[in-house]
C-alpha positions as CSV (number, residue, x, y, z in Angstrom):
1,X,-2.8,-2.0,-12.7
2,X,-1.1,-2.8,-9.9
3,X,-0.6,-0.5,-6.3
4,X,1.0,-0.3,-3.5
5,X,0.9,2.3,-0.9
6,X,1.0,3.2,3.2
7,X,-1.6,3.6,5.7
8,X,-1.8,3.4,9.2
9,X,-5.1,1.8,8.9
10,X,-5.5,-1.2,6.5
11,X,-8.8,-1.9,6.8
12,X,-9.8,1.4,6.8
13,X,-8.2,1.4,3.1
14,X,-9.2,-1.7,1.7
15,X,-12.8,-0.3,2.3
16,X,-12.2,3.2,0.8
17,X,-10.4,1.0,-2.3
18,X,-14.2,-1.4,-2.5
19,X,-12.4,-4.3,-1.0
20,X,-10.0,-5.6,-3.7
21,X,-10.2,-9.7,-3.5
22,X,-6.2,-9.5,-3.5
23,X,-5.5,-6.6,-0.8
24,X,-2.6,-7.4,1.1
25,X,-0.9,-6.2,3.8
26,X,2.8,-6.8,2.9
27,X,5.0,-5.5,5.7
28,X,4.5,-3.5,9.0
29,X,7.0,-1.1,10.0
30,X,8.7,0.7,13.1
31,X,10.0,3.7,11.4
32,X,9.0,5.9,8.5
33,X,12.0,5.6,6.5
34,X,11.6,1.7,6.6
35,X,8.2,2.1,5.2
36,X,9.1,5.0,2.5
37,X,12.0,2.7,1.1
38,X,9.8,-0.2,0.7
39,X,7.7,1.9,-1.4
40,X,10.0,2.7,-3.4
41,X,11.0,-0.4,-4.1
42,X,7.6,-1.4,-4.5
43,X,7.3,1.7,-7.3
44,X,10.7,0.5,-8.9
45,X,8.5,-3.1,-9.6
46,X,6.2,-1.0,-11.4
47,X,3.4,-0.9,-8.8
48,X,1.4,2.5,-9.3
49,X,1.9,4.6,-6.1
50,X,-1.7,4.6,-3.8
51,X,-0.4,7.7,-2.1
52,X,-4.4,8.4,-0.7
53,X,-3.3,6.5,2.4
54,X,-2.8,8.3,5.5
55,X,0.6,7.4,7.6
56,X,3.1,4.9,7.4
57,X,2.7,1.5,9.7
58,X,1.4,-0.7,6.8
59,X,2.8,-1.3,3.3
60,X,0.0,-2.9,1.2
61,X,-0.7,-3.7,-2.3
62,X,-3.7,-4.3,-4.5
63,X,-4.0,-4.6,-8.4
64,X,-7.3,-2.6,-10.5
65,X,-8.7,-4.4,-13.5
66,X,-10.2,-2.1,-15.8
């Protein structure tokens, strides 16, 4: 699976997520509704929404192998 989501802290996240080998922070934004269309676009590319995040700064993605 494949996930993208906002945080204000990446590496804060990639921890809480076991440091993925392919976490990446894909964008930085100025305003929240910058960062909430992104994931939405990100969502409509079939990336599963990471919503645990807290805030907005940082779009990042990471995939899950089960």
């Amino acid at each position: 699976m494949r996930y993208a989501g906002l945080t204000d802290e990446p590496a804060k996240r990639k921890r809480q997520r076991s440091s993925p080998d392919d976490f990446r922070v894909m964008q930085q934004f100025t305003c929240e509704a910058s960062a909430q269309q992104w994931l939405r676009r990100m969502l409509g590319q079939r990336y599963e929404d990471d919503s645990s995040g807290k805030g907005w700064k940082y779009g990042y993605t990471f995939s899950s192998r089960r």
